[in-house]
Backbone bond lengths (Angstrom), bond angles and torsions (degrees), N, CA, C in turn:
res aa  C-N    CA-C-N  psi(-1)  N-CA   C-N-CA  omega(-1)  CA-C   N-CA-C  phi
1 X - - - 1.454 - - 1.530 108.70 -
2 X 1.435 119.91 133.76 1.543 126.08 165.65 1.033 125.77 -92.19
3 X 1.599 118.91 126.79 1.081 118.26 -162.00 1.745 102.48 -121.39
4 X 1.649 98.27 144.00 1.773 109.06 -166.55 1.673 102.55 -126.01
5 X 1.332 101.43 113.30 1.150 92.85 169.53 2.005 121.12 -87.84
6 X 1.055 91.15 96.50 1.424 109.23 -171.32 1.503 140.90 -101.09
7 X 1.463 145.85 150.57 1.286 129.73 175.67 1.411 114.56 -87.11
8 X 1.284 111.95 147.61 1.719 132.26 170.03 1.365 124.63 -116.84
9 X 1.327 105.23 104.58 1.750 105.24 -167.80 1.647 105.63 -73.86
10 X 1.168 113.69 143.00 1.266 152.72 176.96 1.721 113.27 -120.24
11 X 0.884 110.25 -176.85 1.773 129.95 -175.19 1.755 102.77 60.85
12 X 0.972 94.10 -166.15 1.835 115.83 178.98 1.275 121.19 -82.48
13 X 0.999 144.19 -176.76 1.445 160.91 126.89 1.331 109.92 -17.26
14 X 1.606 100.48 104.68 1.957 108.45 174.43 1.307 94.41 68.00
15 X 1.396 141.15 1.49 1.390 120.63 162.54 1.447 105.95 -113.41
16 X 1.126 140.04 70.41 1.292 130.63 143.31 1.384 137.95 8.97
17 X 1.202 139.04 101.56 1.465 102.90 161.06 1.777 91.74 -147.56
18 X 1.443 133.31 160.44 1.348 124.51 -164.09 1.646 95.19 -151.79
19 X 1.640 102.71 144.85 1.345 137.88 170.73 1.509 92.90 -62.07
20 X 1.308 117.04 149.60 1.450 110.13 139.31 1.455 111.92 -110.71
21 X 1.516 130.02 100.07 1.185 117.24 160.05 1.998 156.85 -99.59
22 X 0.946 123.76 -162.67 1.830 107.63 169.43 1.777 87.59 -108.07
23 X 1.371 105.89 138.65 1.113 120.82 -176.00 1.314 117.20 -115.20
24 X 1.606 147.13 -178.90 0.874 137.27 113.95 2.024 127.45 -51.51
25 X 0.673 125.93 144.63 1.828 113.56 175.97 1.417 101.37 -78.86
26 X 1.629 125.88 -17.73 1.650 110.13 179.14 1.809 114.81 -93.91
27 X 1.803 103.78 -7.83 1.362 100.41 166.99 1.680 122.44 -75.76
28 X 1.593 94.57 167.24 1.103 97.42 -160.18 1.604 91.50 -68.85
29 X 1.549 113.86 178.29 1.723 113.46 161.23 1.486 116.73 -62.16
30 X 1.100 122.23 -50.53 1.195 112.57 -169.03 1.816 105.28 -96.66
31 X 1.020 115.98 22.02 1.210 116.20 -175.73 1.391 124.15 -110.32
32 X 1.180 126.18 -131.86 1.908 118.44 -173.15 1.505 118.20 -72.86
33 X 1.104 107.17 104.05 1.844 110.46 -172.16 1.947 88.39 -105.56
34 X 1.570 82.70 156.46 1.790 97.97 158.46 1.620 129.35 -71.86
35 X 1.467 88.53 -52.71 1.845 81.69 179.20 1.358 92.06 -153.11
36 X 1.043 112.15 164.73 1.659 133.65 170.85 1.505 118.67 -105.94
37 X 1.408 125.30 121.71 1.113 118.55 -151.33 1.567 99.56 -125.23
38 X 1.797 120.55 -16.81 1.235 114.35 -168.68 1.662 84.67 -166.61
39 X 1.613 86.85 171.74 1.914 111.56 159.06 1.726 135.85 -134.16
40 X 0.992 139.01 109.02 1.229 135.93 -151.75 1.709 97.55 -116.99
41 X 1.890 102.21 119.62 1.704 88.18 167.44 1.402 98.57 -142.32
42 X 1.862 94.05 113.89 1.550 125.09 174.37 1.621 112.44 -28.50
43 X 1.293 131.54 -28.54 1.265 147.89 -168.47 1.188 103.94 -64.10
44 X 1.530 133.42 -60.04 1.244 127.16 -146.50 1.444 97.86 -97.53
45 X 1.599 126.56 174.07 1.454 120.24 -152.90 1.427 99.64 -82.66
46 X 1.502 119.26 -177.31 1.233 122.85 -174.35 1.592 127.87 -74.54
47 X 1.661 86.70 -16.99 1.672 104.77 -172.05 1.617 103.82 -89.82
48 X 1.075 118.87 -42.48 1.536 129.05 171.70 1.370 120.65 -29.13
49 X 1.577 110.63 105.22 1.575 117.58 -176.61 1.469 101.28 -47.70
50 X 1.386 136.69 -38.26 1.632 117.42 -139.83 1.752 85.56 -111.23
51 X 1.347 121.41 12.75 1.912 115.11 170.81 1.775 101.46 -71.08
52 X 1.454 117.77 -6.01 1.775 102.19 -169.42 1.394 91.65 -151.97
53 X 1.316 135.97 120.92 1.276 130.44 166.47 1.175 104.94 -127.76
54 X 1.356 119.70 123.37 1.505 129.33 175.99 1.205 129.64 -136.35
55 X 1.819 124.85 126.20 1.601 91.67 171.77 1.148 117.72 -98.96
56 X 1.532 116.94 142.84 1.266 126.90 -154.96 1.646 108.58 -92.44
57 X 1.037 104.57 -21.14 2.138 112.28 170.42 1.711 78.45 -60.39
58 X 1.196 121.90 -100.39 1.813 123.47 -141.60 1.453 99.95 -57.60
59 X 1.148 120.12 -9.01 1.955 108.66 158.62 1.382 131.10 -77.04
60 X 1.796 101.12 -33.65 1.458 98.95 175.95 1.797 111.02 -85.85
61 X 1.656 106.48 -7.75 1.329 100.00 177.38 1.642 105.28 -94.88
62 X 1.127 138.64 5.49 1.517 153.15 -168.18 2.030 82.79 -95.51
63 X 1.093 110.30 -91.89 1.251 109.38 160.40 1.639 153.03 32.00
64 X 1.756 75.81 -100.20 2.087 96.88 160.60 1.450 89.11 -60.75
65 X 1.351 149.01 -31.04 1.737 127.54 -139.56 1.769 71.67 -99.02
66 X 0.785 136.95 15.21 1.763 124.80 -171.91 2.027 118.52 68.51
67 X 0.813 112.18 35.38 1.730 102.15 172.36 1.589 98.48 -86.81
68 X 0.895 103.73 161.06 1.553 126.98 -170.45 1.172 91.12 -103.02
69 X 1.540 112.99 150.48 1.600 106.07 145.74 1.713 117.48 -132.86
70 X 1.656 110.89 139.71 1.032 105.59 173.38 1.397 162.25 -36.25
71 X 1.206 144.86 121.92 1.392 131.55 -162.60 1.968 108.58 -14.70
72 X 0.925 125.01 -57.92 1.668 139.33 -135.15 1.642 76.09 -97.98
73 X 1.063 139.99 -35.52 1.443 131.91 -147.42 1.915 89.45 -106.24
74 X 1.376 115.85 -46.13 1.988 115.40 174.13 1.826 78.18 -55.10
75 X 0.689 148.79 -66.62 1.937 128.33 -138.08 1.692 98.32 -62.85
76 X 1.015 98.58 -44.20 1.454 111.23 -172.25 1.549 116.88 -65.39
77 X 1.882 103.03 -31.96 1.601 96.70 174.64 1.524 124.21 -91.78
78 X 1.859 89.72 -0.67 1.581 111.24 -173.90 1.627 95.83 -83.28
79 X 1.711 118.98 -29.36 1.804 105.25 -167.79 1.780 87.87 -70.52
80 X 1.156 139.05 -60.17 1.438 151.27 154.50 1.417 131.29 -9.09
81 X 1.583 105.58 -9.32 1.346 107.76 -179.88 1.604 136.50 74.72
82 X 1.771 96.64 -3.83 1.466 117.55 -155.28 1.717 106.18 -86.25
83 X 1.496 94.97 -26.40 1.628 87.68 -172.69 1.614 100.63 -162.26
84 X 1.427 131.76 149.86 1.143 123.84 -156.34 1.810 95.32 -99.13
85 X 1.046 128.87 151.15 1.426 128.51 159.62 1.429 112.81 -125.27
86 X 1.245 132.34 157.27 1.532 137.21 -148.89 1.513 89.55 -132.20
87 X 1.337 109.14 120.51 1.428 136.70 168.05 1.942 90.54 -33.85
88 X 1.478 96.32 137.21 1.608 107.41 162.28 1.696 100.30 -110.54
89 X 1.457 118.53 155.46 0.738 132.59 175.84 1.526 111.14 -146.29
90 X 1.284 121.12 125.00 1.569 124.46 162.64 1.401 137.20 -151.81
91 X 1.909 96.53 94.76 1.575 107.85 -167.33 0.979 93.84 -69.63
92 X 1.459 166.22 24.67 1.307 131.07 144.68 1.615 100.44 -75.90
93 X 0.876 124.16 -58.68 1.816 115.59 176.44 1.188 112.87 -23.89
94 X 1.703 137.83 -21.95 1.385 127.49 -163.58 1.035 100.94 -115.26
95 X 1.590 117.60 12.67 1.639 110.00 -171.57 1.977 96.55 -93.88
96 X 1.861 107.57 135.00 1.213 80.33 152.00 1.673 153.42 -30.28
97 X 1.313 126.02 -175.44 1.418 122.98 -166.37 1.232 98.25 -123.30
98 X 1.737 124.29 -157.57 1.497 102.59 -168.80 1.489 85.18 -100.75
99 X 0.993 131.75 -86.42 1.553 130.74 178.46 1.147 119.75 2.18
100 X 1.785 126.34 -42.10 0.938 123.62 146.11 1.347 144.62 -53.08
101 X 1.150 129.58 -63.15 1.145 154.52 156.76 1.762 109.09 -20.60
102 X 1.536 108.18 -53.05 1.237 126.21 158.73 0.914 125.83 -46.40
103 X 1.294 125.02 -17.89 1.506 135.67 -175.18 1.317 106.71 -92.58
104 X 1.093 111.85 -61.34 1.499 144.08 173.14 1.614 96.76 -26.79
105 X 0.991 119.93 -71.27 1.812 135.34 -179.53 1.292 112.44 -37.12
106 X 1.604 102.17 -52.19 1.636 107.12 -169.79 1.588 102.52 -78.62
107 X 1.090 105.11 -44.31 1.838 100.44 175.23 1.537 104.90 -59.15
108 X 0.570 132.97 -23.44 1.852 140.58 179.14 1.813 89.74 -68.99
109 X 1.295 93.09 -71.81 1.871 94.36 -168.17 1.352 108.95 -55.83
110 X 1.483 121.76 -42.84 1.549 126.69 172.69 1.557 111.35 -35.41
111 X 1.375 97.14 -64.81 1.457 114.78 -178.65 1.766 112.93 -46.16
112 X 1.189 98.43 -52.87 1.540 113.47 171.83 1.838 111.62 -40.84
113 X 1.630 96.58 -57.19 1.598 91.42 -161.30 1.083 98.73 -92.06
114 X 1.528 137.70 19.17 1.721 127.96 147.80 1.407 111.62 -98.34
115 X 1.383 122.21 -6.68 1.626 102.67 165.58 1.802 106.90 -88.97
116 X 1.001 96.69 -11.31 1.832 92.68 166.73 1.269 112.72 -63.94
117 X 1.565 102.98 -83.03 1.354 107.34 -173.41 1.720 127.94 -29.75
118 X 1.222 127.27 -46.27 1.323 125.44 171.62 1.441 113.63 -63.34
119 X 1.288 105.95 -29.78 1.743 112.37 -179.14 1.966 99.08 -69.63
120 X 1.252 120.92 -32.86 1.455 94.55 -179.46 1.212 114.00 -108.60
């Protein structure tokens, strides 16, 4: 069995607030977890003791047994000291698109055929 240590949203509409639990990986998210170990709500500021509550004994023992934890849930054990996560980076994402890029060309050539014209 794979185990995810993952978030489960809770609260209302536009209010957020999420479980962190050990899951199965074939349950649903908000559905049959093993245990609940913490609560995280995105809402309150970053500095705010009560935005992340976790206990950190049944995480590092969740852990050694091998559960994974999800992208959103490593950041969270990385502000915590609990587990390191490695910067992602991906300059192709920042590269223009083609449509763009396309644009880009003709304003280039635009540009081009008005420094001519005044030149002759």
């Amino acid at each position: 069995m794979s185990l995810k240590i993952r978030l489960s949203r809770w609260g209302a509409k536009k209010h957020p607030h999420y479980r962190i639990v050990i899951a199965d990986a074939r349950a649903p998210r908000d559905g049959r977890f093993i245990e609940k170990i913490g609560t995280f709500d995105p809402l309150k500021k970053r500095d705010d003791a009560a935005r992340l509550s976790l206990d950190v004994e049944k995480t590092k023992e969740w852990l050694a047994k091998g559960a994974q934890p999800t992208d959103r849930v490593l950041r969270l054990l990385d502000g915590l000291g609990l587990m390191k996560r490695e910067a992602q980076n991906n300059p192709e994402k920042a590269k223009p698109k083609k449509k763009a890029q396309e644009r880009i060309v003709a304003a280039a050539a635009a540009a081009e055929k008005a420094a001519e014209a005044p030149a002759a």
